[in-house]
Residue frames as qw, qx, qy, qz and C-alpha x, y, z in Angstrom:
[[0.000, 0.889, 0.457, 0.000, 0.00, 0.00, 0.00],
 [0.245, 0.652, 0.021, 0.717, 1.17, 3.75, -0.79],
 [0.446, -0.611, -0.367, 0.542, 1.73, 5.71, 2.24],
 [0.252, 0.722, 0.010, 0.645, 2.17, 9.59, 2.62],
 [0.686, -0.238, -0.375, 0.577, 5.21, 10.41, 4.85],
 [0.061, 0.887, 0.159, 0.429, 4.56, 14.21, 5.83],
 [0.477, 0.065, -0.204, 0.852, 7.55, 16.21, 7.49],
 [0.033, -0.934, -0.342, -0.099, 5.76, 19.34, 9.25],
 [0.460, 0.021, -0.079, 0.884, 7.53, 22.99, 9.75],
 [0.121, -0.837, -0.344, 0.409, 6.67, 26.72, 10.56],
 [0.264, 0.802, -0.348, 0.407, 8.10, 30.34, 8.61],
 [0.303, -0.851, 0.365, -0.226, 9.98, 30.49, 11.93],
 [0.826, -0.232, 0.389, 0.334, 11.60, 26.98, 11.61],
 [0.660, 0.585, 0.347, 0.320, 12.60, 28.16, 8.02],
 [0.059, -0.934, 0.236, -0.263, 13.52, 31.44, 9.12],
 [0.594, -0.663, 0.448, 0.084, 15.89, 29.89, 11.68],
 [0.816, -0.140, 0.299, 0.474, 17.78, 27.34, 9.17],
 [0.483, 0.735, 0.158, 0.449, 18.18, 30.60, 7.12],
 [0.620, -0.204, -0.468, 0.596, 19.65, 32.16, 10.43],
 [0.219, -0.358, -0.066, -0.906, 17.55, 34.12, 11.55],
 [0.181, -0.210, -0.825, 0.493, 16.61, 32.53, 15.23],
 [0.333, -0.561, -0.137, -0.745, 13.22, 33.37, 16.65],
 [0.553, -0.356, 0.562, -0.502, 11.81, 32.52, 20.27],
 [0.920, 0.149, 0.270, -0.242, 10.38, 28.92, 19.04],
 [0.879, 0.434, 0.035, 0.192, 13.22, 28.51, 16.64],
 [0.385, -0.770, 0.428, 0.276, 16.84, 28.91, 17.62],
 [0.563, 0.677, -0.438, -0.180, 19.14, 29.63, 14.17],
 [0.943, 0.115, 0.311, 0.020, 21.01, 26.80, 12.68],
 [0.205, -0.503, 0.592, 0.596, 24.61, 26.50, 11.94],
 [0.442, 0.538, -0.602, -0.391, 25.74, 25.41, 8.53],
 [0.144, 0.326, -0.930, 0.087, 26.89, 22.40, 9.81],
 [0.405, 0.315, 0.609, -0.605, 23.21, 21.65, 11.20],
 [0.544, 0.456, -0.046, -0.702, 21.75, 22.37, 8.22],
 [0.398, 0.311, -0.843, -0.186, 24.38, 19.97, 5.97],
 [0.058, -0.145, 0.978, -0.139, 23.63, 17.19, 8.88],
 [0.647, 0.428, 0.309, -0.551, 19.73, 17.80, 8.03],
 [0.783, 0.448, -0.267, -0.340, 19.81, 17.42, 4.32],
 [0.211, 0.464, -0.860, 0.005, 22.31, 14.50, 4.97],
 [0.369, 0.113, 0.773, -0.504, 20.02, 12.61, 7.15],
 [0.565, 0.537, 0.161, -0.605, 16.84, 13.54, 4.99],
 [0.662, 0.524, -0.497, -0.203, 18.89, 12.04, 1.71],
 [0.096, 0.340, -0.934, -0.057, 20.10, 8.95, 3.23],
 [0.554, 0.317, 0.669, -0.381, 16.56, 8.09, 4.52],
 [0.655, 0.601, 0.026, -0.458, 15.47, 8.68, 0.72],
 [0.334, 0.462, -0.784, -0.247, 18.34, 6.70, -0.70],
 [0.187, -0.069, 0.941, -0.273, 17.82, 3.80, 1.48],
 [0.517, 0.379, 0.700, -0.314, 14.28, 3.71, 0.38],
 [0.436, 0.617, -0.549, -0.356, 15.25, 3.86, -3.53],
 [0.270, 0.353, -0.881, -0.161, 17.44, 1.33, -3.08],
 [0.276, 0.065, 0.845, -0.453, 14.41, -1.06, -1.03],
 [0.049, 0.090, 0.550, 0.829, 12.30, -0.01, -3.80],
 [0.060, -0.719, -0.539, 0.435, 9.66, 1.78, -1.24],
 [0.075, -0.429, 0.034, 0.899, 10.41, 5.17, -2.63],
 [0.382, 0.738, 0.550, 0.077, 7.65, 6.68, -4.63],
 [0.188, 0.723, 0.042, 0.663, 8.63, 10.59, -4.38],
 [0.477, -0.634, -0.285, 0.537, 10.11, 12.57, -2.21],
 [0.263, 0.586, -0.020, 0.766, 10.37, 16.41, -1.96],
 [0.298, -0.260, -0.416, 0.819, 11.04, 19.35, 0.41],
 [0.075, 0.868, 0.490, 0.029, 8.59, 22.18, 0.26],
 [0.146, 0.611, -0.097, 0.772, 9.39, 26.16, -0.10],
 [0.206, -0.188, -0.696, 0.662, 8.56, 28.11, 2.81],
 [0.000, 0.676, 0.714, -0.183, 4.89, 28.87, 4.24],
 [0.054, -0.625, 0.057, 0.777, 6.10, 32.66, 3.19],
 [0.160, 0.254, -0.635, -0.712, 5.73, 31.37, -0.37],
 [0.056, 0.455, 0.884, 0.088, 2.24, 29.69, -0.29],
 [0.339, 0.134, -0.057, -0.929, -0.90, 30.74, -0.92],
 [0.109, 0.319, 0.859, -0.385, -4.59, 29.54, 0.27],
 [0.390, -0.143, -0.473, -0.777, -7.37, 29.96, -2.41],
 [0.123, 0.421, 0.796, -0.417, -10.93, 29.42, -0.56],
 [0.068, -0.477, -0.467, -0.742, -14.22, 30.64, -1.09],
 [0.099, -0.108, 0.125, -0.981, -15.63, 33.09, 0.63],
 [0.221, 0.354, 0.686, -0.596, -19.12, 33.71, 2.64],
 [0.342, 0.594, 0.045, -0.727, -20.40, 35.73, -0.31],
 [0.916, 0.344, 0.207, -0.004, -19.43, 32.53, -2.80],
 [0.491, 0.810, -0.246, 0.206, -16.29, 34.71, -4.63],
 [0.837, 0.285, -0.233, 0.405, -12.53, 33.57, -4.43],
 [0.410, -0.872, 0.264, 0.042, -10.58, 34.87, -1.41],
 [0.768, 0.274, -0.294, 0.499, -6.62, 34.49, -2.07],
 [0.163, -0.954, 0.243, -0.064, -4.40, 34.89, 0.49],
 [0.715, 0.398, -0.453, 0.354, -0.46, 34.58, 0.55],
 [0.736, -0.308, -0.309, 0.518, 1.73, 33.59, 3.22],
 [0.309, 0.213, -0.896, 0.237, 3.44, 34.00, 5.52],
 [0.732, -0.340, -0.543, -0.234, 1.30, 32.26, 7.86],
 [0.683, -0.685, 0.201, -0.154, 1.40, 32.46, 12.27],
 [0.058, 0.493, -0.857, 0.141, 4.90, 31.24, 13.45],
 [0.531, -0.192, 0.610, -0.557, 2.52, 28.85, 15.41],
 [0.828, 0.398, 0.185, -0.348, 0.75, 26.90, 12.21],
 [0.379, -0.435, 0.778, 0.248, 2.49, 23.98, 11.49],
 [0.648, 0.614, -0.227, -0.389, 2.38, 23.21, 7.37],
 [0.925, 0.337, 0.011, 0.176, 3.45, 20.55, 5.25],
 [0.183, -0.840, 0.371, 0.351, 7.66, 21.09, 5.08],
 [0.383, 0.485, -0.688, -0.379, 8.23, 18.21, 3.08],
 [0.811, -0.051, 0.294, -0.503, 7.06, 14.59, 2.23],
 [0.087, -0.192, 0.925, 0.317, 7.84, 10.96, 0.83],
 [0.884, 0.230, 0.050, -0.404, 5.38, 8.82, -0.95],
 [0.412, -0.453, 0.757, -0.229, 6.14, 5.14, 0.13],
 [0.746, 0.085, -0.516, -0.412, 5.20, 1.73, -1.37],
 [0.332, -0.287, 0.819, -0.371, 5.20, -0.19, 2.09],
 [0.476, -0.259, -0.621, -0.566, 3.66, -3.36, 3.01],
 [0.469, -0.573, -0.645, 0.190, 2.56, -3.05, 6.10],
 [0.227, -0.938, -0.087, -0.247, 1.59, 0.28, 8.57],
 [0.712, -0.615, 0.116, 0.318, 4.23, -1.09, 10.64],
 [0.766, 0.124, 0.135, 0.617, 6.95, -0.47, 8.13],
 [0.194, 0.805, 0.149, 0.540, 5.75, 2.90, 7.29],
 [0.496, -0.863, 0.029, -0.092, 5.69, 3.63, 11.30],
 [0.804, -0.109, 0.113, 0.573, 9.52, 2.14, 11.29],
 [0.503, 0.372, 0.168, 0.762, 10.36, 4.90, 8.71],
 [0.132, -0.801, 0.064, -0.581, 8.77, 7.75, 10.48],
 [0.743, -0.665, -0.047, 0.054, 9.86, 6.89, 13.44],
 [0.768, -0.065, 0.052, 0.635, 13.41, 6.83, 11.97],
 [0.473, 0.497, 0.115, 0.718, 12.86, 10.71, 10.69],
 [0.456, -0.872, -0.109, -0.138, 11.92, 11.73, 14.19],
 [0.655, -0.710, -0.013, 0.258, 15.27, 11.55, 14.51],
 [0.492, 0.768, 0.184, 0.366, 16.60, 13.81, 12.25],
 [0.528, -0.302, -0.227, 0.761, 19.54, 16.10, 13.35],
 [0.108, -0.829, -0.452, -0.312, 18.73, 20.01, 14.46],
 [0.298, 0.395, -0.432, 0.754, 20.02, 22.77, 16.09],
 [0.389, -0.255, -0.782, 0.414, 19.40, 22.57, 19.83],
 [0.327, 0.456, 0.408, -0.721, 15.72, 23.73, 21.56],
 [0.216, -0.131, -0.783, -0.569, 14.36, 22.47, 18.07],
 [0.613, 0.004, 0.346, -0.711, 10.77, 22.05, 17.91],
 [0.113, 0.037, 0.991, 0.062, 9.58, 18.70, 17.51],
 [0.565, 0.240, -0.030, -0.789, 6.96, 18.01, 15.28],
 [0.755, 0.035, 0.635, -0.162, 5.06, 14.88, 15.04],
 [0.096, 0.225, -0.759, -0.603, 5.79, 13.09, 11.44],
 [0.727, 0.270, 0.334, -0.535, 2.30, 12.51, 10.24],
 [0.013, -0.141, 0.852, 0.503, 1.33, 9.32, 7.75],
 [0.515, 0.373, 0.358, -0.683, -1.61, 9.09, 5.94],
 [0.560, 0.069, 0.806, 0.177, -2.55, 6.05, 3.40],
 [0.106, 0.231, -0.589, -0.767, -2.62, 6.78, -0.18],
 [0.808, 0.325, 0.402, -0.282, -6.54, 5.82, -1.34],
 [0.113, -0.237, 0.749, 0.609, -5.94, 4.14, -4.71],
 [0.190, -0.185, -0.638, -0.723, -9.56, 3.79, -5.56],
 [0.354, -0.390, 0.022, -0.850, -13.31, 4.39, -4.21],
 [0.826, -0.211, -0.519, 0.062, -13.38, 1.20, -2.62],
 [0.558, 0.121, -0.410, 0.711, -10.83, 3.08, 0.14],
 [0.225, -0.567, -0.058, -0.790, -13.38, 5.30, 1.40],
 [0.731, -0.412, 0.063, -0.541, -14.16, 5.28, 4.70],
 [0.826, 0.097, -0.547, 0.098, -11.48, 1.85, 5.24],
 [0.503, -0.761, 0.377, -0.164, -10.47, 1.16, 8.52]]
């Protein structure tokens, strides 16, 4: 079954590996940063080479998004980031061919431990099962 591996983040976590520290987010060396994307790419090689890996990407930052709803009155409200330090977004995500929940829960469990610059927030690694067809509605 398909899995979606979801990485969460804040502007202010983004802001900090760009060094620029806030109360909730205390800046990140270089050397932090490298041992992130080093970490982050060996989990994605390792699942290449296991041939779990579906896709994997990082995300921009919540300063570069933008939230199209509709409005009380029916008409298109657009607004653009950035977004509350507080409102944890998507940062970045795999798509998995596991077979079993447990494996997926192996792999997030392995990017909770991700290196970070110290007083990190910790954000839960959400997974959430790929439907593959209307028969998945509503599956427990």
């Amino acid at each position: 079954m398909k899995y979606l591996v979801m990485v969460q983040g804040t502007q202010a976590d983004y802001d900090a590996m760009a060094g620029k520290p806030s109360a909730h987010a205390p800046a990140w060396t270089e050397a932090q940063l490298k041992a992130m994307y080093l970490y982050m790419g060996a989990i994605s090689d390792d699942l290449a080479e296991s041939g779990e890996l579906v896709d994997a990407e990082g995300l921009a930052e919540p300063a570069r998004t933008r939230l199209v709803t509709r409005g009380k009155d029916g008409e298109t409200v657009i607004t653009d980031g950035p977004y509350g330090e507080t409102e944890a977004l998507m940062a970045g995500y795999w798509v998995v061919d596991c077979a079993s929940l447990d494996r997926v829960t192996e792999i997030a469990e392995r990017v909770t431990h991700c290196p970070g610059s110290e007083g990190l927030t910790e954000y839960p690694v959400v997974i959430r099962p790929v439907m593959e067809g209307a028969e998945d509605i509503g599956a427990v």
